[in-house]
C-alpha positions as a Markdown table, in Angstrom:
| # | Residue | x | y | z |
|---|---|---|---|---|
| 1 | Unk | 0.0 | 0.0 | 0.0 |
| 2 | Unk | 3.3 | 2.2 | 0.6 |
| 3 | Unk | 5.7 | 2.4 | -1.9 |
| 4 | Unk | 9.4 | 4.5 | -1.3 |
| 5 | Unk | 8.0 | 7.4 | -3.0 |
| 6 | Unk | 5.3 | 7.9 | -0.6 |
| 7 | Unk | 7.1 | 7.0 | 2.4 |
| 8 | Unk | 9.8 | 9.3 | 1.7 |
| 9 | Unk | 6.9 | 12.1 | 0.7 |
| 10 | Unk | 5.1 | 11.1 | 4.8 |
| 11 | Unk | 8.6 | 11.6 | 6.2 |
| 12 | Unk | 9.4 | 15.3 | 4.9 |
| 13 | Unk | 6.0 | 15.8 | 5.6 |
| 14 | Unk | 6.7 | 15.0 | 9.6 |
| 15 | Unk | 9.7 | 16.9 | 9.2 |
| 16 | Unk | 8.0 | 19.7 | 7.9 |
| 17 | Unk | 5.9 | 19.5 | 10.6 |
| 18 | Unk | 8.5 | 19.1 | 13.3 |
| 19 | Unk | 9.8 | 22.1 | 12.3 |
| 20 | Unk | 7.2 | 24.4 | 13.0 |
| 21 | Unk | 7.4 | 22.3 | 16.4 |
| 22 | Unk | 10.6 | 23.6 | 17.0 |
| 23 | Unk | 9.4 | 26.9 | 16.5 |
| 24 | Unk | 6.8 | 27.4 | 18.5 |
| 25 | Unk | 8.9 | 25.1 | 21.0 |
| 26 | Unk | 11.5 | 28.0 | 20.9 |
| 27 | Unk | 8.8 | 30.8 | 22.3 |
| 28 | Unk | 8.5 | 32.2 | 25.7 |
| 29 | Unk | 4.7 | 31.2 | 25.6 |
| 30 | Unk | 3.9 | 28.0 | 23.7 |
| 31 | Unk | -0.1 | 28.7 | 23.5 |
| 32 | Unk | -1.3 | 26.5 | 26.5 |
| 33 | Unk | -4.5 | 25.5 | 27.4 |
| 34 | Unk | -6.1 | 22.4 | 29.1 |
| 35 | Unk | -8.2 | 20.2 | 27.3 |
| 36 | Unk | -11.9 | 19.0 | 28.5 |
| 37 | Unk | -10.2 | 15.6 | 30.2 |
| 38 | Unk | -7.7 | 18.3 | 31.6 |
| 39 | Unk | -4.3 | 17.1 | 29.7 |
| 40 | Unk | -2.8 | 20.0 | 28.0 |
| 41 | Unk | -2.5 | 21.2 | 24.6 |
| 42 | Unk | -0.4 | 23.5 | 22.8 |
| 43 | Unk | -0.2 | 25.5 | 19.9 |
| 44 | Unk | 2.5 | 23.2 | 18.5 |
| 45 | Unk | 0.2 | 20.5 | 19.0 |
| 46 | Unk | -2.5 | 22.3 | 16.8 |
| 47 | Unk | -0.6 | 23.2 | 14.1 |
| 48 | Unk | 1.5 | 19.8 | 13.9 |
| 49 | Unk | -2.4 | 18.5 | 13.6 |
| 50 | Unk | -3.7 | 20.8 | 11.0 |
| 51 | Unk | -0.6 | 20.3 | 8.4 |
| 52 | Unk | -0.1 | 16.6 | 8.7 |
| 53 | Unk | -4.0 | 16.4 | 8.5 |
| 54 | Unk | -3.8 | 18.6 | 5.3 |
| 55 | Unk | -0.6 | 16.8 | 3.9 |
| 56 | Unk | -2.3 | 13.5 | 4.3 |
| 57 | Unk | -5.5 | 14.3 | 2.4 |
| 58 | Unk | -3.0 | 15.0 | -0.5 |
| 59 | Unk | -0.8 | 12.4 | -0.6 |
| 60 | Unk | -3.3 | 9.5 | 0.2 |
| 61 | Unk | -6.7 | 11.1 | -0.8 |
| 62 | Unk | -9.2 | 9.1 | 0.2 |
| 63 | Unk | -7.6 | 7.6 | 3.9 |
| 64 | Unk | -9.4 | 9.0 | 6.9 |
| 65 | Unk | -7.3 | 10.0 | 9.4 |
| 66 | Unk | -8.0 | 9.6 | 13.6 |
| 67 | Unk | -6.1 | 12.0 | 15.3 |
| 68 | Unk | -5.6 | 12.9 | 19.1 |
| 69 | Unk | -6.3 | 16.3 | 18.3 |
| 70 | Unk | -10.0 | 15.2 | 16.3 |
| 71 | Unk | -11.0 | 12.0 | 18.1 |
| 72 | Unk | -14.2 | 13.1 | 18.6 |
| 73 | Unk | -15.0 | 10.9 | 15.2 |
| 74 | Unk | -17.6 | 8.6 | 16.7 |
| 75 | Unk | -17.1 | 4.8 | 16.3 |
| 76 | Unk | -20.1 | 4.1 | 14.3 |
| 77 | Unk | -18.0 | 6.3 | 11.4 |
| 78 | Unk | -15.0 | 4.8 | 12.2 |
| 79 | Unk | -15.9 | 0.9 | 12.8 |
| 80 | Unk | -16.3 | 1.1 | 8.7 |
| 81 | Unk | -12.9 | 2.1 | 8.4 |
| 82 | Unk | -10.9 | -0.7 | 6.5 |
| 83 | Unk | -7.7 | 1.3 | 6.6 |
| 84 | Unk | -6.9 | 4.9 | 8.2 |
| 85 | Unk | -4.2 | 6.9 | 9.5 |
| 86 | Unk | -3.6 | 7.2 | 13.6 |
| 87 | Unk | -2.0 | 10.4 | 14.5 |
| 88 | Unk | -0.4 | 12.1 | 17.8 |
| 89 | Unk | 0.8 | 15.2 | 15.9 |
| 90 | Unk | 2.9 | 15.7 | 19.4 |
| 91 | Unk | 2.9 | 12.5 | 21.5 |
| 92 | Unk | 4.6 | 14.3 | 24.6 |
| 93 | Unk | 3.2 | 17.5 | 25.4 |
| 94 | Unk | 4.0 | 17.3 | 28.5 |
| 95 | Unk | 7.8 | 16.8 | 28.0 |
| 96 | Unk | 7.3 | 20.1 | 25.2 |
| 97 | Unk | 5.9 | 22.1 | 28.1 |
| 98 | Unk | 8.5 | 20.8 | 30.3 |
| 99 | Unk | 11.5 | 21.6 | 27.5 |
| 100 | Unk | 13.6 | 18.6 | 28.3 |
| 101 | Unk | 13.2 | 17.6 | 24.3 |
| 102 | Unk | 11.5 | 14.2 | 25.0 |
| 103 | Unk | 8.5 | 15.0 | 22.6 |
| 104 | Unk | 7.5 | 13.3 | 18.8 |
| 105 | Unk | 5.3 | 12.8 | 16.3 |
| 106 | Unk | 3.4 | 9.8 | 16.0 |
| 107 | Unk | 1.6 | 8.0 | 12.9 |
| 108 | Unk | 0.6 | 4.8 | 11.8 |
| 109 | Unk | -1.2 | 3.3 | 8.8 |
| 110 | Unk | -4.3 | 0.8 | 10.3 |
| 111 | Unk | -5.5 | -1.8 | 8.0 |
| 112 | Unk | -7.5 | -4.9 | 8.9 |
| 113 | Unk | -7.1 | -3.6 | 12.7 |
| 114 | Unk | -3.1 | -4.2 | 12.4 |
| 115 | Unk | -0.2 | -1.8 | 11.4 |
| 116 | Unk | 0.6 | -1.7 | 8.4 |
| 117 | Unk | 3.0 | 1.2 | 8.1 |
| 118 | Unk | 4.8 | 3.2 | 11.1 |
| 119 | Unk | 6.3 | 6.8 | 11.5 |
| 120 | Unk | 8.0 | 8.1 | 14.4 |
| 121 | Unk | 9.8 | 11.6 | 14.1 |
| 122 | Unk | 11.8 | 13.3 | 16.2 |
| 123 | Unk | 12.2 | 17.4 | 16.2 |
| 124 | Unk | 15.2 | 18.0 | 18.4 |
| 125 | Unk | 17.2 | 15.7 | 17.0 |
| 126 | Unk | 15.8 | 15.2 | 13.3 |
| 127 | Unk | 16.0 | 11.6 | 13.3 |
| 128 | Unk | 12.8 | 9.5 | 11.5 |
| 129 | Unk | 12.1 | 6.1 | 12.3 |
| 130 | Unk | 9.6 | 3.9 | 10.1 |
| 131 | Unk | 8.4 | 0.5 | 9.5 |
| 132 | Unk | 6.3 | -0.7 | 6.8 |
| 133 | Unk | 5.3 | -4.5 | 7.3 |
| 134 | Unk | 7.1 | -7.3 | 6.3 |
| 135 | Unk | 10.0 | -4.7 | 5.0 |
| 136 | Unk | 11.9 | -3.8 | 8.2 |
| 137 | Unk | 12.4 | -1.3 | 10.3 |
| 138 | Unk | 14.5 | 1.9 | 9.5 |
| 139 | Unk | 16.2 | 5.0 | 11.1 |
| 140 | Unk | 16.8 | 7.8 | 8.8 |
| 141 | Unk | 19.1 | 10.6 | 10.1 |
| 142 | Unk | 21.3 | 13.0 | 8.2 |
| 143 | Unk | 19.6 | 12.0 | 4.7 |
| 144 | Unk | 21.1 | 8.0 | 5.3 |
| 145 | Unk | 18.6 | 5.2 | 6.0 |
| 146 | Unk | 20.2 | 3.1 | 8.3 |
| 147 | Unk | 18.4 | -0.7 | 9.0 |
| 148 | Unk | 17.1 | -1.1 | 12.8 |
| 149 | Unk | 18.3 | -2.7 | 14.9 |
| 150 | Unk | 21.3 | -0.4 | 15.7 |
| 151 | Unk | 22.8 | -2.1 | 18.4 |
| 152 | Unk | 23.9 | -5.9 | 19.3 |
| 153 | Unk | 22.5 | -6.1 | 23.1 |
| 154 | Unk | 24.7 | -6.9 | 25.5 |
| 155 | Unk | 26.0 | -6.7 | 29.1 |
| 156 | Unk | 23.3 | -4.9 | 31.8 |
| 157 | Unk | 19.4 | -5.1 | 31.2 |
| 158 | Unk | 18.0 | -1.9 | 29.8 |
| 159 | Unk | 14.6 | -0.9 | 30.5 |
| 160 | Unk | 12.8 | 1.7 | 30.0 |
| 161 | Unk | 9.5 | 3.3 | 31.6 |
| 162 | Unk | 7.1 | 6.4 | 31.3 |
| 163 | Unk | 7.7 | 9.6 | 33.0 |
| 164 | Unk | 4.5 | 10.3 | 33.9 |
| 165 | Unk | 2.6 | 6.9 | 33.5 |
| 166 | Unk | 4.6 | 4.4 | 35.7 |
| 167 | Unk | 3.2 | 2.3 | 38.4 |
| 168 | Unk | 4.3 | 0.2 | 41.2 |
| 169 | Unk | 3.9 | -2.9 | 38.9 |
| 170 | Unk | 6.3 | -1.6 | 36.6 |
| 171 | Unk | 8.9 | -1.3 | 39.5 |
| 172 | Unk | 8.2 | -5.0 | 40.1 |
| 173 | Unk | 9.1 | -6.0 | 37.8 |
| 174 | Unk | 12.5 | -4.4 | 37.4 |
| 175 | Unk | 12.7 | -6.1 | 40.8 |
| 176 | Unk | 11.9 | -9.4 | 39.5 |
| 177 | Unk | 14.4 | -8.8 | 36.5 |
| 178 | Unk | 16.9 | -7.5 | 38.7 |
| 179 | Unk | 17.1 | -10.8 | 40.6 |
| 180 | Unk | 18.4 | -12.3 | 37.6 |
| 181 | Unk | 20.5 | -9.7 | 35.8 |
| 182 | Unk | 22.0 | -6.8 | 36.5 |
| 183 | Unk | 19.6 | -4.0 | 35.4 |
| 184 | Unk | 19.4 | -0.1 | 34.3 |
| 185 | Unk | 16.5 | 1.6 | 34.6 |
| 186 | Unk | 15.8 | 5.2 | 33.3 |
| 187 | Unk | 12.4 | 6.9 | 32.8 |
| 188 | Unk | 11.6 | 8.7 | 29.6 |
| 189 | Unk | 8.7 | 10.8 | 28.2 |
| 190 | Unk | 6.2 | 9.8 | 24.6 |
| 191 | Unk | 7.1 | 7.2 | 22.4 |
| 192 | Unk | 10.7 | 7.7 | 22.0 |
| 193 | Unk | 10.9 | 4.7 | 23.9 |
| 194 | Unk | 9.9 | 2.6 | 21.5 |
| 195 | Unk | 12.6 | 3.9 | 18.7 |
| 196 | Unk | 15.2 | 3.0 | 21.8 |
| 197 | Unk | 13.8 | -0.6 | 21.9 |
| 198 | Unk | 14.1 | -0.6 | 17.6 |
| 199 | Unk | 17.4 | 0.8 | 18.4 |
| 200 | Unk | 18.7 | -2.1 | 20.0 |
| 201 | Unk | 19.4 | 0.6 | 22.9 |
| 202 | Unk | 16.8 | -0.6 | 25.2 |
| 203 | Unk | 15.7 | -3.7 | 26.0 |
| 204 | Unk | 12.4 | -3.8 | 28.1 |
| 205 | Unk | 9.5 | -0.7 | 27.3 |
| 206 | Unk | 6.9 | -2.2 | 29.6 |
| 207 | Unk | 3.6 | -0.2 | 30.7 |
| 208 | Unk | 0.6 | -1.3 | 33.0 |
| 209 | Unk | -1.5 | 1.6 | 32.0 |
| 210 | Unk | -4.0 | 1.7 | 28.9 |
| 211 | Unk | -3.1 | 4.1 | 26.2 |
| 212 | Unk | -4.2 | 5.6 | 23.4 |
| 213 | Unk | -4.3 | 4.0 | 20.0 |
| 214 | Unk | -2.5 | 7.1 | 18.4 |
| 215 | Unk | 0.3 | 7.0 | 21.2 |
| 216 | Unk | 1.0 | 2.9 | 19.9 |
| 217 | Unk | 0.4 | 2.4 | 17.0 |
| 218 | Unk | 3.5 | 3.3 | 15.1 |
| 219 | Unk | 6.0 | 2.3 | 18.0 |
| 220 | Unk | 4.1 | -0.9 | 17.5 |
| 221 | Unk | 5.1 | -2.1 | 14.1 |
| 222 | Unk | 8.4 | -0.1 | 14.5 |
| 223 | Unk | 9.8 | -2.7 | 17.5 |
| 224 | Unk | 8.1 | -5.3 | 15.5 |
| 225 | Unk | 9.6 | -4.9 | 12.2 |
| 226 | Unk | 13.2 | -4.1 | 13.8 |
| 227 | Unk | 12.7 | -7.7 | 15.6 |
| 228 | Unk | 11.5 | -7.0 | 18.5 |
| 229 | Unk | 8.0 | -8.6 | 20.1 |
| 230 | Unk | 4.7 | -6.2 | 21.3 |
| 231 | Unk | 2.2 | -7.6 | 22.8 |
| 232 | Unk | -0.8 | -6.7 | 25.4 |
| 233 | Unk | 0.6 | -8.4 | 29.0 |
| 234 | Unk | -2.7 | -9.9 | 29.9 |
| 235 | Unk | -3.7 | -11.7 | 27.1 |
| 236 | Unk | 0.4 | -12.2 | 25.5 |
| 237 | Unk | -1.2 | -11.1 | 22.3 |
| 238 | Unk | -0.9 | -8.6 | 19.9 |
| 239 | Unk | -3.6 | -5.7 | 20.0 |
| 240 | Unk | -5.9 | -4.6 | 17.7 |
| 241 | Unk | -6.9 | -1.4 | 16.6 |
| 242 | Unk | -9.7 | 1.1 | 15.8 |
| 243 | Unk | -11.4 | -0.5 | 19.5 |
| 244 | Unk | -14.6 | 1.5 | 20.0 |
| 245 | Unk | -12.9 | 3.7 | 22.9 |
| 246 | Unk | -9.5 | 3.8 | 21.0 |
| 247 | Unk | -7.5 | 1.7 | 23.9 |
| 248 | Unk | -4.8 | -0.6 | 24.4 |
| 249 | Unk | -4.5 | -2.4 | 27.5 |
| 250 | Unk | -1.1 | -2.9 | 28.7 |
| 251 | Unk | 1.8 | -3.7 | 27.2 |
| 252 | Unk | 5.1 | -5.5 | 27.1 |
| 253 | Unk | 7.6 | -3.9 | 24.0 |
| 254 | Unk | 10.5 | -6.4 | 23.8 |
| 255 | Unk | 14.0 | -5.6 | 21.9 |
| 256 | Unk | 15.8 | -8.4 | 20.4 |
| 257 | Unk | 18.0 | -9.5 | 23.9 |
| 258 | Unk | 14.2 | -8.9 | 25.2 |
| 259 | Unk | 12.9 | -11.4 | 24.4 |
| 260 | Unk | 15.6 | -14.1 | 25.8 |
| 261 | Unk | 15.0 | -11.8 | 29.3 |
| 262 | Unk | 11.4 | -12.4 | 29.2 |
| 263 | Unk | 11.0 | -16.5 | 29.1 |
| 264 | Unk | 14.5 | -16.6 | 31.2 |
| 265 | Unk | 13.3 | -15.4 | 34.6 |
| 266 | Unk | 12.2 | -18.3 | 37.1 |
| 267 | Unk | 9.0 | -18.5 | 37.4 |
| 268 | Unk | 8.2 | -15.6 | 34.9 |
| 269 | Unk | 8.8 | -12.4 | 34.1 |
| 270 | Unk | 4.6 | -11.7 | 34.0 |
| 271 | Unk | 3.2 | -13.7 | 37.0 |
């Protein structure tokens, strides 16, 4: 459904988009407000939404697109979507607000409930990762396209966990972990995470809270397609999308070393 032509055409249009990120990210006052379920919003957020939004309508006419910023769509429209785009025009507004540069953009292609296709930008550091299925996975930075993963795992455990969505289970089960291998763990904002996983950087992303569709999706088939696992911890499957409240129960991303780590811990890593 993808060809290189029109993945190349997405990823300029992300960049495009992170740059006008970056410059609203480099004002004294970024245009905030609070939303009706109180999380913020910004005006990067808003105009990230609009030009992606406008940019897909041209390039795959015809797609519908669910965004964060418009997910007011109700499901009886969407439940007759075959295929759609999945958008967080800035997965991490919190981290924006908070300027410590942990903030992206977020967008899949859905089709047949699955990911097809995966886009994860990054404005502060320019780097684009994407995944289109059954092709690989791919970090392009500096104008080279580099295969994913980066990095041979080896020596400590690296795992990763959300800033501002941890719970206690998640420290459990670095404990757990920890009583097998020696273990790092840092905390990191939006779905940055998941590109670390690709990376070969990070072995463990695991979250006990639901999330959004649009904050998954691409992070999904990214860690997939780089060889990594993804699945929901309760049921050890893979999710599906377009659910009538847009949620994904928890869930387990898994690196290549990952893996291994996850069916080498006595008794379990999940029990």
């Amino acid at each position: 459904m993808i060809d290189d032509l029109l993945r190349d055409s997405i990823i300029r249009l992300l960049r495009d988009a992170g740059g006008k990120i970056l410059e609203i990210y480099r004002k004294s006052d970024p245009g905030i407000r609070m939303k009706e379920d109180n999380s913020p919003v910004t005006e990067a957020d808003l105009v990230s939404d609009m030009l992606i939004q406008n940019g897909l309508a041209e390039l795959t006419p015809g797609i519908p697109v669910f965004s964060e910023e418009t997910k007011d769509i109700s499901f009886d429209i969407r439940r007759k979507w075959n295929s759609f785009w999945v958008l967080d025009p800035l997965d991490g507004t919190k981290e924006f607000i908070a300027r410590n540069d942990e903030f992206c953009i977020c967008l899949a292609l859905i089709s047949d409930k699955r990911p097809a296709a995966g886009f994860i930008h990054i404005p502060v550091t320019g780097k684009s990762y994407c995944a289109l299925s059954g092709k690989g996975a791919f970090v392009i930075k500096q104008n080279k396209t580099i295969k994913l993963p980066l990095y041979i795992p080896s020596g400590t455990v690296k795992i990763n966990i959300s800033r501002s969505h941890h719970t206690l289970q998640e420290e459990k089960m670095v404990e757990k972990i920890a009583g097998s291998y020696p273990v790092i763990k840092k905390t990191m904002g939006s779905a940055i995470k998941f590109c670390r996983v690709a990376e070969g950087k990070v072995d463990l992303y695991p979250r006990f809270k639901r999330s959004n569709e649009w904050d998954v999706a691409a992070g999904d088939i990214i860690v997939k397609e780089s060889g990594g696992t993804f699945f929901e911890i309760h049921s050890g499957k893979e999710p599906f999308y377009n659910r009538h409240d847009a949620k994904i129960e928890p869930f387990l991303a898994c690196g290549t070393r990952g893996k291994t780590i996850c069916g080498s811990i006595p008794g379990g890593l999940l029990t």
